[in-house]
N, C-alpha and C positions, 0 to 999 in steps of 0.2 A: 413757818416753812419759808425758805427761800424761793425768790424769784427763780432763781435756776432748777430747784427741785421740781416745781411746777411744772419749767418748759418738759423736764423730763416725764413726768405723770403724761403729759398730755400726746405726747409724742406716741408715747408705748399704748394710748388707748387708741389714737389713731390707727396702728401698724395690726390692732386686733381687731378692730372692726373690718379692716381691710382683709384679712385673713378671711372671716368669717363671711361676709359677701362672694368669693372667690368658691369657697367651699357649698354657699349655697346655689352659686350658677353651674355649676357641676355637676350638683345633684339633683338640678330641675332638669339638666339636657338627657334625651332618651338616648336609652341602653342603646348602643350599634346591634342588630338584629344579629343574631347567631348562625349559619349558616351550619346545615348538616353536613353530616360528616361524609364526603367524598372518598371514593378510592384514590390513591395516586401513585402515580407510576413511580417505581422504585428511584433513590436520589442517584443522581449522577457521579462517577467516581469523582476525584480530589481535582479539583481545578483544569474541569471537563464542563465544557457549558454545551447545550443546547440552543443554541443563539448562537449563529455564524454570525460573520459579517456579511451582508447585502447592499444590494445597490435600490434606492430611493420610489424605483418602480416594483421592488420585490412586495410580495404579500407576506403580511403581520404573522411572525413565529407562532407557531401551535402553543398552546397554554400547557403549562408543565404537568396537567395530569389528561391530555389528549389521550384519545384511544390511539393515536398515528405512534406515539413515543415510548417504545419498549423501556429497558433500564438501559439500555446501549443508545436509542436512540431510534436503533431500526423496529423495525414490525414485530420483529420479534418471533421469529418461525424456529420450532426447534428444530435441533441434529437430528438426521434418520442414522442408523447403524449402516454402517457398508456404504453410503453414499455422500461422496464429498468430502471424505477422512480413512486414515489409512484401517485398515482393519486387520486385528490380532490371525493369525494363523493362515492368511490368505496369501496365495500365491497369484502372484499377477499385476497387472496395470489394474488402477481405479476405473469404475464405469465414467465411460468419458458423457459433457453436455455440450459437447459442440462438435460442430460438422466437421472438423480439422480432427480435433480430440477422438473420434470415431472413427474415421479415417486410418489414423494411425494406430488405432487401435487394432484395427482391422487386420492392416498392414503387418504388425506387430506379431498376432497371431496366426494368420493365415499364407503368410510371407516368409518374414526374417526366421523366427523361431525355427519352424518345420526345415528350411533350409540350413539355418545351423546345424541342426537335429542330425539331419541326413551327411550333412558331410563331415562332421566330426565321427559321428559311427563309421563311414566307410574310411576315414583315414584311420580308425581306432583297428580296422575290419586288417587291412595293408600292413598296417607294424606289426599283429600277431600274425598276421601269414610269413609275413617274413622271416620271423623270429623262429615259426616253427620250421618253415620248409628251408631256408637257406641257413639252417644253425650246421655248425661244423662236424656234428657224429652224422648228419643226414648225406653233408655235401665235402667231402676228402678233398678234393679236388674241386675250388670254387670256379666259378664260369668266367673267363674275361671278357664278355659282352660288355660295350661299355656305350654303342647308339642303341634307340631302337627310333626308326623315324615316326611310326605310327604313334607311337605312345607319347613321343614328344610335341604331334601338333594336337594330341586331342588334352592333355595336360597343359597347352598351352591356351587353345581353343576353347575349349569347354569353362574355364573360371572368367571370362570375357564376356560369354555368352548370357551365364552366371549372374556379373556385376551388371552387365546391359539392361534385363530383365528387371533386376532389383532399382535400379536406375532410375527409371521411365517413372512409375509412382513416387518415387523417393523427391526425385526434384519438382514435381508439381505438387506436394506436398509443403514443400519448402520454400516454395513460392506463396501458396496459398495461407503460407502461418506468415508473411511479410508482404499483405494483398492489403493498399491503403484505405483507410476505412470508407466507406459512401458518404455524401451528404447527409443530413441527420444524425448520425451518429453520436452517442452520447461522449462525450469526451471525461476522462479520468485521469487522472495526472500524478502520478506515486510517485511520492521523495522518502528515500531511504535516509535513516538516521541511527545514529548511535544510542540506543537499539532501540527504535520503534517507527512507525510509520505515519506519515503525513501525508494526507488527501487532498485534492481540490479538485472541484468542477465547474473550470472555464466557463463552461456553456450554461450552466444554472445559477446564475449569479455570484460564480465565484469563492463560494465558501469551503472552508475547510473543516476536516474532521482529522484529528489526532487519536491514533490506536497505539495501546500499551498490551503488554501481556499480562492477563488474568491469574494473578497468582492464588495456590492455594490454600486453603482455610488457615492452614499452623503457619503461613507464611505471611501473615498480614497483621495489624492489631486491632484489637476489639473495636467493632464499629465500620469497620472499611470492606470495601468489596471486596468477595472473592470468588474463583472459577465455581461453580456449577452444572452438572451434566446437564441440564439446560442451554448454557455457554459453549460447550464443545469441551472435546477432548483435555488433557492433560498437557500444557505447553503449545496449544493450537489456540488455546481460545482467547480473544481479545476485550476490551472491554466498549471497542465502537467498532462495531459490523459496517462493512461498506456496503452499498445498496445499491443495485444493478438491476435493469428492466430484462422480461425475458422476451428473445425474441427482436430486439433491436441493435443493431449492429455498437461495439463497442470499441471507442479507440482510447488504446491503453499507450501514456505515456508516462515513460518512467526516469529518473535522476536522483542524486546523491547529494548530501549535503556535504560531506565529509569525507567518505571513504567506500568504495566498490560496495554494492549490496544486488541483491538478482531477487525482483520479484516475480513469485513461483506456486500457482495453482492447478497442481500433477490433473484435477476432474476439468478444467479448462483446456490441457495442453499446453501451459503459458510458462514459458519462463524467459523471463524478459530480466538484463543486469541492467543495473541501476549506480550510471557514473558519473561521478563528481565533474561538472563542466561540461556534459553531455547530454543530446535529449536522443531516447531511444522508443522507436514507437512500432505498434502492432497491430493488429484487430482481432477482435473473435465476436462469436455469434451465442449467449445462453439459449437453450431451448428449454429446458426444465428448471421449474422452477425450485428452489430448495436451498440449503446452508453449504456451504462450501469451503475450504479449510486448505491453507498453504503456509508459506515459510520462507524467510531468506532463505538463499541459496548458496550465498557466496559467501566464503567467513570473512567475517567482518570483524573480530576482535574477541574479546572476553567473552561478551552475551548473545554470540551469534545467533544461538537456538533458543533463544527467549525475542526474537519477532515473527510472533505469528501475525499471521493473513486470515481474517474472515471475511467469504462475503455470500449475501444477501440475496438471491433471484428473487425479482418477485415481477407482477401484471408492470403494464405500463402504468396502470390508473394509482396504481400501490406507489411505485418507483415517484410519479409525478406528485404524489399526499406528503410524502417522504419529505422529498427538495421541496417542497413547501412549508413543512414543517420545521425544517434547518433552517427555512429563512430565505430560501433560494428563487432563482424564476425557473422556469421553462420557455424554452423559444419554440418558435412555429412551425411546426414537422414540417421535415424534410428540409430545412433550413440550414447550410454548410456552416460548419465551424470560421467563426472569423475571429477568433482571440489570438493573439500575438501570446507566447509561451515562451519566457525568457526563462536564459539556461540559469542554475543557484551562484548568484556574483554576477550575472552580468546587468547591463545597463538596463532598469526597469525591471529586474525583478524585485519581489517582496522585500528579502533581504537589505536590495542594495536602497530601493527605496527608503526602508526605516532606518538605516544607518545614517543615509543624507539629512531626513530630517532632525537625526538627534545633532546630528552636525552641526547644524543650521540653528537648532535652538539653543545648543550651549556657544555657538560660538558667534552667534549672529548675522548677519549678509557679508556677503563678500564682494569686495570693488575688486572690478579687473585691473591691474597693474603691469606695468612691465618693468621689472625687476634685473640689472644684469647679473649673468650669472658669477660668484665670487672665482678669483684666481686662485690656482693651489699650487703650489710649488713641482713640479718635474720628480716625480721617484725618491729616490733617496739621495742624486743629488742634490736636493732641494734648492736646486738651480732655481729662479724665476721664470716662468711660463712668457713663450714669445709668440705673438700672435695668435692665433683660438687657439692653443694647446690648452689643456687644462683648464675650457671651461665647458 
């Protein structure tokens, strides 16, 4: 046998002794301990994380099978029938949770209505008397009275007195749904989008939550979520619940990324638009705690009535497990909002910031220069430019 066949023998008994050492340090090391089988909280929709981003002082995200993290995210409290969604065969305004939403409710029924009531009957009352008493077999000979002074100041008088009366709650009402939030107040910040909705809260670290609309079972393919009477309604229900404390003043501010959108929760009283290069802001108060259900307002294009609005009451102690569990902080009660809230495109916001930096990383730093501006020719005579013309 050749030298060379040799090297080869020896090579390949090498390469299997090696093998077989390998296989036995593998099989001397112990088994990784088995760990039972835990419940876990249902998976999260398609490229929906649970992990905001946070600031370096937040506490550590809740572990993916916490009792804090529904399948949304929230608590997870289900829909009552009648309460916080529209309900089949019901005549009426929803039961309102806030002191405004009551109010007007009130107002609503014990006010506007009944007054309507009454003075369309008597105007309804006036064109059949007239129809009967002044018809032409009754009256041959029609009357040419053409003043009458009485009846002209109390028809004048009287819808003044009317509108005065209705007035007086109307505008402290309308005050009080654009009454700037207190100190402490939780801050919420809604960006309307084509078609769905983006969260943030300023005040808790920052984070955001993106809500889609929960489509139904035949409208999804095998494997992927869908609505739930668990979830809410048909076309209401979202697949990230927003979480709101009850009882602690909320300041709601809303904008658009794109194009006009009105966020609108009829059991709040709230309908607040949401504009592109605009920031519009509100407050309300939850008192009850429960699941709640809204809608754009404003048509916004193709899929208007596919952004629903869910949200969440629940304790403070719930509310504050919650933003912890997103990843979020809490600041020190009663401690004022001090976040700068830039408009969608302007200088410092989200946007304009991640668009800078992709700037900056495709394109590199940039030296300041001063560059003159080039000459253009004068219109179509394309005359040469004399003096700053044309630059």
């Amino acid at each position: 046998m050749s030298i060379k066949g040799l090297k080869r023998i020896a090579i390949a008994a090498g390469l299997a002794l090696a093998g077989l050492s390998t296989v036995a340090s593998h099989a001397a090391a112990p088994a990784a301990p088995v760990s039972a089988a835990t419940p876990q909280a249902a998976a999260e929709p398609g490229n929906v994380s649970n992990i905001a981003p946070t600031t370096a002082a937040a506490t550590a995200p809740a572990a993916p099978n916490s009792p804090l993290l529904a399948v949304d995210g929230a608590p997870g409290a289900l829909p009552t029938p009648g309460i916080g969604q529209p309900t089949n065969g019901v005549f009426g305004l929803q039961p309102q949770v806030t002191r405004n939403g009551e109010f007007a409710h009130w107002m609503h029924n014990a006010v506007l209505f009944p007054v309507i009531t009454v003075i369309s009957l008597f105007v309804l009352a006036l064109l059949l008397w007239v129809v009967v008493r002044y018809r032409a077999s009754a009256n041959p000979t029609p009357s040419k009275t053409s003043h009458n002074t009485f009846i002209e100041v109390i028809w004048t008088l009287l819808p003044v007195v009317i509108l005065v009366l209705i007035a007086v709650p109307s505008i402290g009402l309308l005050q009080a749904q654009f009454k700037p939030a207190p100190a402490g107040a939780v801050t919420l910040k809604a960006i309307g989008n084509q078609w769905y909705w983006t969260y943030q809260y300023p005040d808790n670290g920052g984070f955001e939550v993106t809500a889609n609309l929960l489509k139904e079972k035949n409208e999804v393919a095998a494997g992927e979520r869908f609505r739930t009477d668990a979830d809410g309604p048909r076309l209401l229900a979202a697949d990230n619940r927003i979480v709101l404390p009850v009882g602690v003043p909320i300041r709601l501010i809303t904008t658009a990324n794109d194009v006009i959108h009105s966020w609108a929760v009829p059991a709040f009283w709230i309908k607040l638009d949401a504009i592109p290069g605009r920031l519009n802001e509100t407050s309300f108060t939850i008192d009850k705690p429960g699941l709640y259900f809204g809608q754009c307002s404003e048509l916004c294009g193709a899929r208007h009535a596919y952004m629903p609005i869910a949200v969440e009451a629940v304790s403070p102690a719930q509310f504050a497990a919650w933003v912890r569990a997103k990843g979020g902080t809490m600041p020190a009660a009663g401690t004022p909002s001090d976040k700068v809230i830039p408009q969608p495109g302007a200088d410092g916001s989200a946007a304009k910031q991640e668009a800078g930096e992709t700037t900056a990383n495709a394109t590199g730093p940039v030296e300041n220069a001063t560059v003159a501006a080039p000459t253009s020719p004068q219109g179509a005579t394309n005359n040469p430019a004399t003096g700053n013309a044309g630059q």
